[in-house]
BAMINU-966062 format. One record per residue: residue in three letters; residue number from 0; x, y, z of N, C-alpha, C, O in turn. Coordinates in steps of 0.2 Angstrom, whole numbers, m for minus. Layout:
REM BAMINU-966062
Ala NUM X Y Z X Y Z X Y Z X Y Z
...
REM end
This chain:
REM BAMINU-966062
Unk 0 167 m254 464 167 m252 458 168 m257 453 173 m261 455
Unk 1 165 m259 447 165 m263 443 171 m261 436 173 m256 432
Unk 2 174 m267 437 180 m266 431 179 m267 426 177 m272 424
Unk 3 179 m260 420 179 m260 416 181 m265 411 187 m267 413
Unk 4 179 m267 407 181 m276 402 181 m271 396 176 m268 394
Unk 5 188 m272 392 192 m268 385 192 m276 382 187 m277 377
Unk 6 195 m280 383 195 m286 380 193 m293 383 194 m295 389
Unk 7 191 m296 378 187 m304 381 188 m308 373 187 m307 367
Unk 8 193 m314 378 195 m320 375 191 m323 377 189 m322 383
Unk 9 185 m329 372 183 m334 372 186 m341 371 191 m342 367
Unk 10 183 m345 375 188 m350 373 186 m358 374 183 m359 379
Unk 11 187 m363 370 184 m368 370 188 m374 368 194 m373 367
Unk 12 185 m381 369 191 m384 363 193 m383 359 199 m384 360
Unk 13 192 m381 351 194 m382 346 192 m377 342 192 m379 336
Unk 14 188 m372 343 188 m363 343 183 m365 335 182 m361 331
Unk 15 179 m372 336 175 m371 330 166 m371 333 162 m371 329
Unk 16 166 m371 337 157 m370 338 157 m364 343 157 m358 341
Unk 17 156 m366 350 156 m362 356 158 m356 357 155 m352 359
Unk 18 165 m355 355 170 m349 357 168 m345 350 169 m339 349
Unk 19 165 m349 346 166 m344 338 160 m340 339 160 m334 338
Unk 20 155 m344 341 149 m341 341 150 m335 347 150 m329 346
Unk 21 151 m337 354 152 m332 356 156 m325 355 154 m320 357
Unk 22 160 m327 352 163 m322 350 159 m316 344 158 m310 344
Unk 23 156 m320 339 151 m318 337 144 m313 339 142 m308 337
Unk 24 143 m317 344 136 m313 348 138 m310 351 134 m306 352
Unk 25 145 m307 355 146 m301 357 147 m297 353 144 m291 354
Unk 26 153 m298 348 153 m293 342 149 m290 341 149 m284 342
Unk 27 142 m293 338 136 m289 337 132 m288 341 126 m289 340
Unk 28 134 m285 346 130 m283 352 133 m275 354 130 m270 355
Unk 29 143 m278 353 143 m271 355 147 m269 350 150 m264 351
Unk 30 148 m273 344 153 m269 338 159 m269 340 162 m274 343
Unk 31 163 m261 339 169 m260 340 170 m258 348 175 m258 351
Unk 32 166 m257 350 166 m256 357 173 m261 362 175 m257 366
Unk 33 174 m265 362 178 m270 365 182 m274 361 179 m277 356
Unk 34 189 m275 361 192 m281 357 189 m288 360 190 m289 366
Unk 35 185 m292 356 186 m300 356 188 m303 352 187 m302 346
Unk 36 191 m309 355 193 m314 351 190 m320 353 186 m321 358
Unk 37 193 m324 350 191 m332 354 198 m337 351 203 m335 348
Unk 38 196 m343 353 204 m347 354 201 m354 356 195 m355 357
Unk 39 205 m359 356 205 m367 357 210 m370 359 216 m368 359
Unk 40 209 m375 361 213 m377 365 218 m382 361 224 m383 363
Unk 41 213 m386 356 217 m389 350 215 m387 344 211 m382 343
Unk 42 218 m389 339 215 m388 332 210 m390 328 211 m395 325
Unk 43 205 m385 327 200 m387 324 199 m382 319 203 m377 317
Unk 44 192 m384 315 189 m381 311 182 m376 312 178 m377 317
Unk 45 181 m374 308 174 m368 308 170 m374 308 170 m379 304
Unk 46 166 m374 313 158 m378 311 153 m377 305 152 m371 304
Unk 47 149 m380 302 149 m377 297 138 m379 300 133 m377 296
Unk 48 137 m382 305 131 m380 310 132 m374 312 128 m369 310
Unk 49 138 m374 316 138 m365 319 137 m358 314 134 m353 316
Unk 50 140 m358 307 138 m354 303 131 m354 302 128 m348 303
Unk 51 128 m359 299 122 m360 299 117 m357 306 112 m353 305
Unk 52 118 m359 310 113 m354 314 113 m349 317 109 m346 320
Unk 53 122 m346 315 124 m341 317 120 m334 311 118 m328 311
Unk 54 119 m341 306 117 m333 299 110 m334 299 106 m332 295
Unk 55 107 m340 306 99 m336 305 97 m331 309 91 m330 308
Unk 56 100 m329 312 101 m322 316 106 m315 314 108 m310 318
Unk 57 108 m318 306 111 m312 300 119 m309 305 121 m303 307
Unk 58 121 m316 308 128 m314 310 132 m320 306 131 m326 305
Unk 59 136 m315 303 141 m321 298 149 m322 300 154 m318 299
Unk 60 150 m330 305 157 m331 306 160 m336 301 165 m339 303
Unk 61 157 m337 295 159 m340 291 167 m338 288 169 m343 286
Unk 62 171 m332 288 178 m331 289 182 m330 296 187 m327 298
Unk 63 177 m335 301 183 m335 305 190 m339 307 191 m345 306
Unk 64 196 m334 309 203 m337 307 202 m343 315 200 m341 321
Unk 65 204 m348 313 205 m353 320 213 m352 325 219 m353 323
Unk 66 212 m349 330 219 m351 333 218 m353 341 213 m353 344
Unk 67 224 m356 343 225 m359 347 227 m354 354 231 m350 353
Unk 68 225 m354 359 224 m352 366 234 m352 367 237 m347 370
Unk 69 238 m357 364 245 m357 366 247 m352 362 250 m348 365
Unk 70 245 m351 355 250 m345 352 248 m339 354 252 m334 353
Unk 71 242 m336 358 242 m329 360 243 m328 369 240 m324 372
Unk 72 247 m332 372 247 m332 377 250 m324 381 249 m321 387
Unk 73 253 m321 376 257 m317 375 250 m310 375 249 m305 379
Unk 74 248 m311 372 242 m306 373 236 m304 379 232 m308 382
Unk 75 237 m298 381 233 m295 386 223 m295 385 220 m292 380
Unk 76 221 m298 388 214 m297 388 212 m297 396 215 m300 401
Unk 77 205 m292 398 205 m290 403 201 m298 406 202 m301 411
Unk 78 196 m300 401 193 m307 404 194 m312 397 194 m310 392
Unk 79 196 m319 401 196 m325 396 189 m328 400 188 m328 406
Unk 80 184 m330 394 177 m333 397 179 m338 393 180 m337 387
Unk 81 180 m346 399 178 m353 397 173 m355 396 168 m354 400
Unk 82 173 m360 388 166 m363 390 165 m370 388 160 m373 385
Unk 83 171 m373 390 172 m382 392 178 m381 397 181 m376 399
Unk 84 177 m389 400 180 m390 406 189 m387 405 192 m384 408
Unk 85 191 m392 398 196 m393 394 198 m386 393 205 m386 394
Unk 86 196 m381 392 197 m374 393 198 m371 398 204 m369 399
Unk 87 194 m371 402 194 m370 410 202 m371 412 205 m366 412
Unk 88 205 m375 414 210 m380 414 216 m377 409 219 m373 413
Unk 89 217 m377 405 223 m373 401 223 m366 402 228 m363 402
Unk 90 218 m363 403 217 m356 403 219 m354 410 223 m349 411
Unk 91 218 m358 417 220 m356 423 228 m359 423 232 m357 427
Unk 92 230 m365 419 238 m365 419 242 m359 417 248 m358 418
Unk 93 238 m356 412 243 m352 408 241 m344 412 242 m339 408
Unk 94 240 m344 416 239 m337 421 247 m336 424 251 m332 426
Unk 95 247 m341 422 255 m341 426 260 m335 421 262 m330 424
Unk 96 260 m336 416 261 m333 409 258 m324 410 262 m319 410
Unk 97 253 m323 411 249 m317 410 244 m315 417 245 m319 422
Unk 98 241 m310 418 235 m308 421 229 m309 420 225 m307 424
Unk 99 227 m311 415 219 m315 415 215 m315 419 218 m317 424
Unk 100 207 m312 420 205 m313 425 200 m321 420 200 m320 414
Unk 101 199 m326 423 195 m330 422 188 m332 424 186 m333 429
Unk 102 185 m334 419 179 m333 420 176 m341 417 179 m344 413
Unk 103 170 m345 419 168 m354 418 163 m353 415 159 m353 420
Unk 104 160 m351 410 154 m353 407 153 m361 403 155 m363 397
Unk 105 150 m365 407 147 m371 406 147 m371 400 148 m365 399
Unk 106 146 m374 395 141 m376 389 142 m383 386 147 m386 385
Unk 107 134 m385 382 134 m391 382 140 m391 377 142 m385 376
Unk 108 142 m395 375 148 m397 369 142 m402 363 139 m408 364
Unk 109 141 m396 357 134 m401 353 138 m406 347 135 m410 343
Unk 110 146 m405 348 150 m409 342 147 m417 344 145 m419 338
Unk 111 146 m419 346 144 m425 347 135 m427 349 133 m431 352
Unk 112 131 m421 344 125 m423 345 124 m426 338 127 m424 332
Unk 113 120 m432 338 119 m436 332 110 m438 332 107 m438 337
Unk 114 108 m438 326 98 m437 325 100 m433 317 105 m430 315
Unk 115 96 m433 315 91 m429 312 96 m422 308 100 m420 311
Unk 116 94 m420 303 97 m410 302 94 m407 306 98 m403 309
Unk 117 89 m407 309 84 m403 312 86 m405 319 87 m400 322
Unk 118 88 m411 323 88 m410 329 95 m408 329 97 m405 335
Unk 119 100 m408 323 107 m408 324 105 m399 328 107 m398 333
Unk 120 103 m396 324 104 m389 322 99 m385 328 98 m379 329
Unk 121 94 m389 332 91 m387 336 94 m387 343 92 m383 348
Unk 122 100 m392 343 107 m394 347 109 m385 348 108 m381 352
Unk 123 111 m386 342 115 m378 341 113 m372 342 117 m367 344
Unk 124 106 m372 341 100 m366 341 100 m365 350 100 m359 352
Unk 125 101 m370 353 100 m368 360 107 m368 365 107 m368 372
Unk 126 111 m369 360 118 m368 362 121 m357 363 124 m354 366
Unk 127 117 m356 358 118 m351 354 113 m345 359 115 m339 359
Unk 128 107 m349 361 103 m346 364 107 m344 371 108 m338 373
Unk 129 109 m349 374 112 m351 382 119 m347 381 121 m344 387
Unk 130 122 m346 377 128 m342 377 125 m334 377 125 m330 382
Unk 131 122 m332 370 118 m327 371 114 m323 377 116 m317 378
Unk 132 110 m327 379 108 m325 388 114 m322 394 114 m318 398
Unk 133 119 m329 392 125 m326 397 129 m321 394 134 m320 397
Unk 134 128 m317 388 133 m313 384 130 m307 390 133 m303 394
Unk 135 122 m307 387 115 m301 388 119 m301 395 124 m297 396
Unk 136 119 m305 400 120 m305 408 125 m301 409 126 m296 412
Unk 137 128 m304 406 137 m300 408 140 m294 405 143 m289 408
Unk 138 139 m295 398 141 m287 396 136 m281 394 137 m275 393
Unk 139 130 m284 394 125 m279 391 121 m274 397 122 m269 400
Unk 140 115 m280 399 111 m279 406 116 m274 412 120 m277 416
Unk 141 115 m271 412 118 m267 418 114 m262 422 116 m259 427
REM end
């Protein structure tokens, strides 16, 4: 029997591309259906790529609040989905803490793609795609 998933922590380095956008594409997939949040590992800011291709597909994370994976540690979620190594790595330290089920989704890290606006954001386009796909995988497709 498949365990039902109530809530899903994403999580990333610095809760401004990867973990925002997913958390995004789930939201609008299943709305209020599920609590999501997302989190980091350090302190970052909202990407301002990831809004951009996140609003070419009329989802807006441009008010997302940034927090860090250490202040919610206190918080029950049924899955936390990694998706940097750096994440991976704090998220299975701090089980120690909570019951987390843990979950590793890869993804490239595009903060450090450098070219062009257009290849910047084609970085992101396929960041967004690859996250997207494994959302569809996991919570949708059944």
């Amino acid at each position: 029997m498949k365990k039902v998933i109530n809530s899903v922590l994403f999580v990333c380095n610095l809760n401004s591309v990867r973990s925002v956008i997913a958390e995004g594409l789930l939201k609008n997939h299943l709305y209020t259906a599920i609590h999501v949040e997302s989190a980091g590992v350090k302190k970052g800011e909202i990407d301002n790529f990831a809004i951009e291709v996140m609003s070419e597909i009329n989802i807006d994370i441009s008010d997302h609040q940034h927090q860090l994976i250490r202040d919610i540690i206190n918080k029950d979620f049924d899955i936390v989905i990694t998706l940097s190594p750096e994440a991976q790595h704090l998220s299975k330290e701090l089980t120690r803490y909570n019951s987390w089920e843990i979950e590793y989704w890869p993804c490239y890290d595009v903060s450090n793609v450098h070219g062009s606006r257009e290849q910047i954001l084609s970085s992101y386009r396929e960041v967004r795609e690859q996250i997207n796909k494994l959302i569809i995988k996991k919570f949708i497709s059944k």
